[in-house]
N, C-alpha and C positions, 0 to 999 in steps of 0.2 A: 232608535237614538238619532238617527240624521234625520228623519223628519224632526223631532223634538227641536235638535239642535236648528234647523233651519227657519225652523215656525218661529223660535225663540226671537233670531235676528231678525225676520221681519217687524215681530209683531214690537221689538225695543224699536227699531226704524221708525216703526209707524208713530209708536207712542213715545218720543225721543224727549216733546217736554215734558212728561210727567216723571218719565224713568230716569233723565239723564237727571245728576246730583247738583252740576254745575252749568254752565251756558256754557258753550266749546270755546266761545271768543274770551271767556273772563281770566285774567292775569296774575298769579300770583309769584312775585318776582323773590318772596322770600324763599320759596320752596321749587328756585330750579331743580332740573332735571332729576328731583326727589323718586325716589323707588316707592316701590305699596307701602302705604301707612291705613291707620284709620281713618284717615281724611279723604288720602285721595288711594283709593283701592286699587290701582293701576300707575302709580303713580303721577310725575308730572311730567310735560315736555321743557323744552328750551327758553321757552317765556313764561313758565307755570303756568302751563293749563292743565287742567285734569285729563288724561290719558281715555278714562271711561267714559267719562260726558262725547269728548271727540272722538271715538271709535263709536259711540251709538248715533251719534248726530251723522258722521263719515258714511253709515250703512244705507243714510237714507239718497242720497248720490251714488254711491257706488252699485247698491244693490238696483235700481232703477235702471242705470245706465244700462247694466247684463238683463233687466225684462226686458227692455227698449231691444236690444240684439237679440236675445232668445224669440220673442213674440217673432219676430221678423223672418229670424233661422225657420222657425216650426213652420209660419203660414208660406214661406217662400217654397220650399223645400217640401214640405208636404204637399202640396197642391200640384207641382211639379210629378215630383216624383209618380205620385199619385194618378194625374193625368198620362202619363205615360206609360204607366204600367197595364193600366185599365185600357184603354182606348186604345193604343198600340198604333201599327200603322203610320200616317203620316206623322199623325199626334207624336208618337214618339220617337219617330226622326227626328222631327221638329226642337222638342227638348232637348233630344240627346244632344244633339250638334251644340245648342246654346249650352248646356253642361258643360259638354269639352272645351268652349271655349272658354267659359268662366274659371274652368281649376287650374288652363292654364295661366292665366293672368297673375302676376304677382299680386299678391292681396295686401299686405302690408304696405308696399309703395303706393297703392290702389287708395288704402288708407289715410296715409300720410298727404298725397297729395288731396283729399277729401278736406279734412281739418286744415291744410292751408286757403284752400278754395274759401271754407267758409267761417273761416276767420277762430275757428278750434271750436265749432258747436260741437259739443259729445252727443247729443240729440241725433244728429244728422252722422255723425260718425259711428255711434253704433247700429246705426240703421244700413249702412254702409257695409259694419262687418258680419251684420246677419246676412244682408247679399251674398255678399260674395264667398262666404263660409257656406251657402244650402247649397248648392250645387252637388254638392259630397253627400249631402243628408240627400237630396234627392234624387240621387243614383241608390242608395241603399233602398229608399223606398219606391224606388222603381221594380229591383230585385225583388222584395219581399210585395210587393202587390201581384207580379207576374206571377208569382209560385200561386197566391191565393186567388190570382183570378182563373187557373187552371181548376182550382176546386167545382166538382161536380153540383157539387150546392149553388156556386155561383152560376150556371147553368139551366140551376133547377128555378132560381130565382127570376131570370129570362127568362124560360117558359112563364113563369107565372107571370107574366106581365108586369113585372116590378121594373120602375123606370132606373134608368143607371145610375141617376145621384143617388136614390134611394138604396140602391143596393150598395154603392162604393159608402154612403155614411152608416147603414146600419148591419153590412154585413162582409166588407172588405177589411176599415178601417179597426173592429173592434178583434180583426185578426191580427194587426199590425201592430197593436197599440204596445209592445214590448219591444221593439226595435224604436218608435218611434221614443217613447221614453226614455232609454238609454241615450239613445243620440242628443236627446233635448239636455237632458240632465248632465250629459258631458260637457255639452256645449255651455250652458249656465255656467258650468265651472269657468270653462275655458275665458267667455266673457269679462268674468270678474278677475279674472288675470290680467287679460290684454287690456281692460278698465283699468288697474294697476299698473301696467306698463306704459302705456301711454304717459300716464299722470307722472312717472318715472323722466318722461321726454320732454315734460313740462305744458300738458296739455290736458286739459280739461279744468275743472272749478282750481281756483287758484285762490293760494293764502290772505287772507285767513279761513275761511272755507276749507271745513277738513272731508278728506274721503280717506279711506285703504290706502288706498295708494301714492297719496301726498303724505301720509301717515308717516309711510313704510319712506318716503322720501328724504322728511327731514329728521327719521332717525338713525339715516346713514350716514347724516351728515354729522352727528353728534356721537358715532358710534364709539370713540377711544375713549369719551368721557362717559356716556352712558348706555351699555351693550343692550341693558333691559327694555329700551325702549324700540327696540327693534321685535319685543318678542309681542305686546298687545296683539298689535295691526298686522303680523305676520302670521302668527298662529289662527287667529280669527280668518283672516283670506284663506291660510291654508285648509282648515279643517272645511271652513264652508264649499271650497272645491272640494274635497274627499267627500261632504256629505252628499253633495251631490251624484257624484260617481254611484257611491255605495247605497242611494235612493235608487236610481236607475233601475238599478238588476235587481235590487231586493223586489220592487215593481213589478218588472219582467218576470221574475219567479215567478210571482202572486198568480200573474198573468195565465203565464202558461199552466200552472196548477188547476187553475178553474175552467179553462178549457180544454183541458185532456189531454195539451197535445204540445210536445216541445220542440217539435220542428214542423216546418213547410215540406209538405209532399210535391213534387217537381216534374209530375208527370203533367201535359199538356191534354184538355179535354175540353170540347163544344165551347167554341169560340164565336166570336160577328165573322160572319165570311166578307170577301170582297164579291160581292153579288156581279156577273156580267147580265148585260142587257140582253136579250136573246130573244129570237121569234119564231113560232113554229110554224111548219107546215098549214096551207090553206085547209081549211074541211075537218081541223082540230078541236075547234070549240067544244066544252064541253057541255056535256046531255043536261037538262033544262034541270034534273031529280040529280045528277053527280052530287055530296057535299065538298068531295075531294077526287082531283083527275089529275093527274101524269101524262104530261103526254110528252113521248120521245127525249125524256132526260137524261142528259149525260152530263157528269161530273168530273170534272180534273182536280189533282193536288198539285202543288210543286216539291218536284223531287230531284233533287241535286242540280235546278237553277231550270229544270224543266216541266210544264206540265204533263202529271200521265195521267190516263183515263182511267177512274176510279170506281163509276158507274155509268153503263154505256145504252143508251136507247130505250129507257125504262118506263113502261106503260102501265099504269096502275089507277082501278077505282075504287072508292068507298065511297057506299049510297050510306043516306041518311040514315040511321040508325042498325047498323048492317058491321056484323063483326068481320073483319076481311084480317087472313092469315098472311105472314109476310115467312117464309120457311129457308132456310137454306143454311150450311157449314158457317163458320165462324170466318168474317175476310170477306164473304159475299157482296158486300155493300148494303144489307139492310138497315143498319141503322143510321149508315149517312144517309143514305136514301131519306131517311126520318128527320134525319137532322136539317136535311135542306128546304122540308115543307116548313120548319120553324125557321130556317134564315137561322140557321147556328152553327154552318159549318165551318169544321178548322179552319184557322187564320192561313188567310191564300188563295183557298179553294175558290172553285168556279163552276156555275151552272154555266156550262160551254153549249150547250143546245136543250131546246126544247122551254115549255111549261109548264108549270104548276099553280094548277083552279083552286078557288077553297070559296066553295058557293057564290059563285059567278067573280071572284076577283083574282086574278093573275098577279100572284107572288112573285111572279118572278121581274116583275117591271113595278111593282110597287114601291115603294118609298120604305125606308125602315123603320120610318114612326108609325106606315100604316101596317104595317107586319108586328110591330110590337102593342100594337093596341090590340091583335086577334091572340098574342101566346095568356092563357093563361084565361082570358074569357073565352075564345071562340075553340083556341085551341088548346090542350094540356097534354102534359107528357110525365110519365110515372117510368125510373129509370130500374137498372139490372141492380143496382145495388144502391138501395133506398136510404140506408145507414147516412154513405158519403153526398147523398145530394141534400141533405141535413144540416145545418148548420149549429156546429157544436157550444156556440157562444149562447145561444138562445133556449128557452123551453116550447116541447112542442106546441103552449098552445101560444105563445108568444109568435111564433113562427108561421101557424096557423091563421092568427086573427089578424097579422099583417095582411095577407093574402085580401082576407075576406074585409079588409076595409079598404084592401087599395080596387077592389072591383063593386061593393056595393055603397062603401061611403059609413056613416053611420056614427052612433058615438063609441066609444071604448065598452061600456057594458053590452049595447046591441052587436059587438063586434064577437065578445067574450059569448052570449049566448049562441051565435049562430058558429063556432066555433065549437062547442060540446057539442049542436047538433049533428055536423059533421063528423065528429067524432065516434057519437051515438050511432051513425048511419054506416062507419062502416066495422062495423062489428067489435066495433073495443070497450070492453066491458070495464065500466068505472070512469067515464071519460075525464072528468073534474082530475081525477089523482093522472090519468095517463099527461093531460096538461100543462102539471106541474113538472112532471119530469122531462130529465135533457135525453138528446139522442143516446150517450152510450148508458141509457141507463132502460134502451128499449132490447128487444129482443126482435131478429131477423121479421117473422110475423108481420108483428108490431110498427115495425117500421116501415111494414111495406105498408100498411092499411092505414099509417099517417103520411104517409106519402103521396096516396088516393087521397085520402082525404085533402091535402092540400090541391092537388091536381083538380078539386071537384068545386075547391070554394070560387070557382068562376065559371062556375055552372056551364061547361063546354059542351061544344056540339062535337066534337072530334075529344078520343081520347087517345094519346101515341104510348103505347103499353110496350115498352121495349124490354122483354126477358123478366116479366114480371114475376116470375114465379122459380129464377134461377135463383141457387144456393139455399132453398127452403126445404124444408124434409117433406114429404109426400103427405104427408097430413096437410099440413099447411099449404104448400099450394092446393089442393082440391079445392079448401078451405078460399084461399085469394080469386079462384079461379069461379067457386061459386056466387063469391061475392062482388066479383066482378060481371056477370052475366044478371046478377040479381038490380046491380044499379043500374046497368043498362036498360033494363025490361020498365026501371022506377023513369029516369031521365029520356029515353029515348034518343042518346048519346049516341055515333058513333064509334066504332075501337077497331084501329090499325094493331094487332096484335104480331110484335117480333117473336120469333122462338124457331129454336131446332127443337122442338118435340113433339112428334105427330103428335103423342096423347092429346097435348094442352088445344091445339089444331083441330081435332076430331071434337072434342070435350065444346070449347068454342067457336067455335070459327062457322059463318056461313059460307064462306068464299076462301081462298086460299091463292096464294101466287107465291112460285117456288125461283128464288136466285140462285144463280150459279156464276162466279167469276162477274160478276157484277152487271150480270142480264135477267132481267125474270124468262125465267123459260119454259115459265107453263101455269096457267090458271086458268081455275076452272071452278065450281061448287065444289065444297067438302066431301058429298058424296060419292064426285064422279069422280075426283080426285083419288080416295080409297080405293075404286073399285076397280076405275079403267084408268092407272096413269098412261101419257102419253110421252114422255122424254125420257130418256134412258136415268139418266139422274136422277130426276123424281124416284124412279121404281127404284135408282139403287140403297137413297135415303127409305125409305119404305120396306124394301127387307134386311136393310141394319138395323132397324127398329128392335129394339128390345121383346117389346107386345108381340111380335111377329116372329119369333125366335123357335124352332122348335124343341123340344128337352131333347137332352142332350148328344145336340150336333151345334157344332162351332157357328158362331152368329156371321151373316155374311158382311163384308164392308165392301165401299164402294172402294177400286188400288186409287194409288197416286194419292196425290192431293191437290189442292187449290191453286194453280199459278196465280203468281203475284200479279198485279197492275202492272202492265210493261210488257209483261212477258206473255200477254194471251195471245193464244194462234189467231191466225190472219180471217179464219171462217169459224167456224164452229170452237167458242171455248171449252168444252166440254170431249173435244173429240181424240187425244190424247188418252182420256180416260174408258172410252169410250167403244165398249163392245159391237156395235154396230156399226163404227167410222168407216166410211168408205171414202174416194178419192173424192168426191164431190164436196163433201161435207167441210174441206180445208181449203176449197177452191176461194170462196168469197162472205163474208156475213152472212148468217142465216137473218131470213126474218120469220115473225111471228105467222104461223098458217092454221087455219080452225082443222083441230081433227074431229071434232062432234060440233054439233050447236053449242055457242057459248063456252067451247072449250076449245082454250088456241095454247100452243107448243112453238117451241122454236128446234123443230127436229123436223129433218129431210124426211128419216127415215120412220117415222112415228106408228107407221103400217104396220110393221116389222116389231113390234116391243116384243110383240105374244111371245118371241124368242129369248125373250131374258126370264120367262116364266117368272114374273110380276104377281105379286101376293096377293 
């Protein structure tokens, strides 16, 4: 009914000499201030004009006026908001400050002196009050952009090398569009008020030129002789503000209906980091056959106005197509560790020393347009929980065939075919129907293997497999797990694989590098790793292992747990925990020392394991 009603007033505005009965200027002096007759269906005003002809002709001024200020509110206020929500950082210092400065200003005197400046242009003064009104829209849509730019999907779009307008137009904004609505639609009202008010103060089209609001003017002045003529032009302004209102949120409903989900989840997740410059040690460079080398990285966050060390001195390679296991407790740093090869870590952080290779280019001094030209072609990442890096507004192969046109180009149907082919490839039987469906209509599986599959439409040389096979029942991962070793063997990809689970480790992995407290503290080949670990950690992960459990005797755990960032001892982090610690071991840093060929540990006492009787 408020769309109906609204369309209605437009479309009599638009069409005002066909529809109106009378010309709003024609005179009829017999039939003053006359009430509704056959004639005149709204009656007459003061000089006998017909009441209806000037309230449809009035719509075509009034109602322009509030586009004029709405258009202004929406682009001022969205773009704002918008920019600052997304970009963060200086960017939305920058804003905010101009925010706070605009809502303090008084807006109506702002106003007022506007229309004296320019002699009562309503053109120029609703332009004026959509200024200086967005400020307030764009602080809400700074709010609601930060809660969706935390979405893991926004994240998962970065990796795929989707550029940031792309993703803020086709995958931020169509989260927002229920806030933004309500706001727009309030403010229309609002407009056509203050359009009113004004014209109340004697400003804007002036007599004989009818609007609302010179309407509603000169039937106050006649209101002891004729009451009814206050009701046309007031009931019409009034309802058309309520219609608007009551569009708003009917909108918003619709909105949020169709994509699943009635609130913004507020957790903070993979962010643009503030990247420091940094240089390594001389004799660094890496090996001519590296695709990916670490050398000596270490990670700060800020935490309560300080930076702490998050990941500390971290050496790590992956050769060309060579699955390397990344192992350790939950808190270890491996996935930022992951996050920082993509240039995605939380807002703040800092690579404070060392570099990071990715076939002979150093990430960590590159430019972040050349870092976002390698996520998604050179590099891809497939996350722990494939559902939320989804974007629930879209169908998977909608989502899909983005991917595969922003990396090979093409037209929409070559996009649409090479998109069932991926689909095809990684085991999803039906792909055409899997296509049409939206994320919450996949199943855990499912949404990992479109996950992959998005991760693949940029044919990567690196794949960063973070907890791929967490929350899935044992059937299904085997199932991910084989079918991730199967694309490998097709592509000759490499895959940095995250996980606490020897099995997935053992099952995949050529190489393996075990974190603790946010140091790798021991790699070595998978095999040599099973059979001779060297750090006390390793072997204590290895006999909690489930697989290694004997019937019925209690399963061993490593005591303690993980000291936070902050709080790691001064030498050895792990020696707290640590059956072998002796006095040396807390003296000063350990570093990495080879206890076989090609197997290095960061343990003094590495000699000594046979004593933890190691499985």
């Amino acid at each position: 009914m408020s769309l109906a009603y609204l369309v209605l007033l437009v479309v009599a505005a638009i069409a005002a000499p066909a529809v109106a009965p009378f010309d709003p200027a024609d005179l009829d002096l017999d039939s003053v201030l006359a009430g509704p007759s056959a004639e005149h269906l709204l009656g007459t005003d003061a000089l006998g004009r017909d009441v209806l002809s000037r309230l449809i002709y009035g719509g075509r001024i009034s109602l322009l006026n509030a586009a004029i200020a709405a258009v202004t509110f929406l682009v001022v206020g969205l773009v704002g908001g918008l920019a600052a929500g997304f970009y963060r950082g200086w960017v939305d210092r920058a804003i905010s400050g101009v925010v706070d400065i605009m809502i303090a200003i008084p807006g109506l005197i702002i106003l007022l002196v506007v229309l004296a400046v320019f002699g009562g242009n309503m053109t120029v003064a609703m332009v004026a009050l959509g200024v200086l009104t967005a400020p307030g829209f764009a602080r809400v849509m700074r709010a609601v952009t930060l809660a969706v730019r935390a979405e893991p999907y926004i994240a998962a779009a970065q990796v795929s090398g989707l550029p940031n307008r792309r993703i803020i137009v086709h995958h931020v904004i169509p989260r927002v569009t229920g806030p933004i609505l309500v706001q727009f639609s309030l403010f229309c009202g609002a407009a056509l008020l203050v359009d009113a008010g004004l014209a109340y103060l004697g400003f804007g089209a002036q007599p004989p030129t009818p609007t609302w609001g010179g309407m509603i003017v000169e039937a106050s002045t006649v209101m002891q002789q004729q009451p009814w003529l206050l009701v046309p032009a007031g009931a019409t302004l009034g309802l058309a503000t309520l219609a608007f209102a009551l569009l708003g949120d009917a909108v918003r409903d619709a909105t949020e209906e169709r994509t699943g989900r009635t609130a913004f989840r507020s957790r903070r997740a993979h962010a643009v980091a503030n990247r420091a410059r940094v240089s390594s040690p001389a004799g660094d460079e890496p090996a001519p056959t590296a695709l990916l080398r670490l050398r000596h990285v270490s990670i700060a966050l800020p935490v309560n106005g300080a930076l702490t060390t998050v990941v500390d001195d971290v050496n790590l390679d992956v050769e060309a197509g060579e699955t390397v296991g990344l192992v350790g407790e939950s808190g270890c740093g491996k996935s930022i560790t992951a996050s920082a090869v993509l240039g995605l870590l939380p807002a703040g952080a800092q690579i404070t020393t060392g570099q990071i290779w990715f076939d002979g280019t150093d990430l960590t001094s590159a430019q972040p347009r050349t870092i976002q030209k390698l996520r998604g072609s050179r590099i891809a990442m497939i996350a722990q929980d494939p559902i939320s890096s989804l974007d629930p507004v879209f169908s998977v192969g909608q989502q899909v065939s983005e991917l595969v046109r922003r990396h090979h180009g093409g037209s929409r149907a070559a996009a649409r075919a090479h998109t069932l082919e991926l689909l095809a490839s990684v085991s999803l039987r039906d792909p055409d129907r899997v296509a049409r469906r939206y994320p919450h209509e996949l199943s855990g599986g499912m949404a990992q293997r479109v996950a992959l599959a998005m991760a693949l439409a940029g044919d990567p040389d690196l794949l960063i497999a973070d907890e791929p096979t967490t929350a899935l029942d044992v059937t299904v991962q085997a199932e991910i797990l084989e079918l991730l070793q199967r694309l490998q063997r097709e592509r000759g990809m490499a895959v940095l694989l995250i996980t606490h689970d020897w099995g997935v480790v053992g099952t995949a992995c050529h190489r393996a590098n075990v974190m603790y407290a946010g140091q790798v503290v021991e790699t070595c080949d998978v095999a040599s790793m099973f059979r001779s670990p060297s750090h006390p950690y390793t072997v204590g992960l290895l006999q909690s292992t489930p697989h290694q459990a004997t019937p019925l005797e209690h399963l061993r755990a490593v005591p303690g747990a993980v000291p936070a960032p902050g709080a790691w001892p001064a030498g050895c982090h792990f020696a707290p925990r640590c059956a072998l610690a002796a006095a040396d071991c807390g003296a000063a840093p350990i570093a990495m020392a080879e206890a076989a060929p090609k197997h290095l540990t960061r343990c003094l006492h590495h000699d000594q394991i046979a004593r933890l009787e190691a499985p």
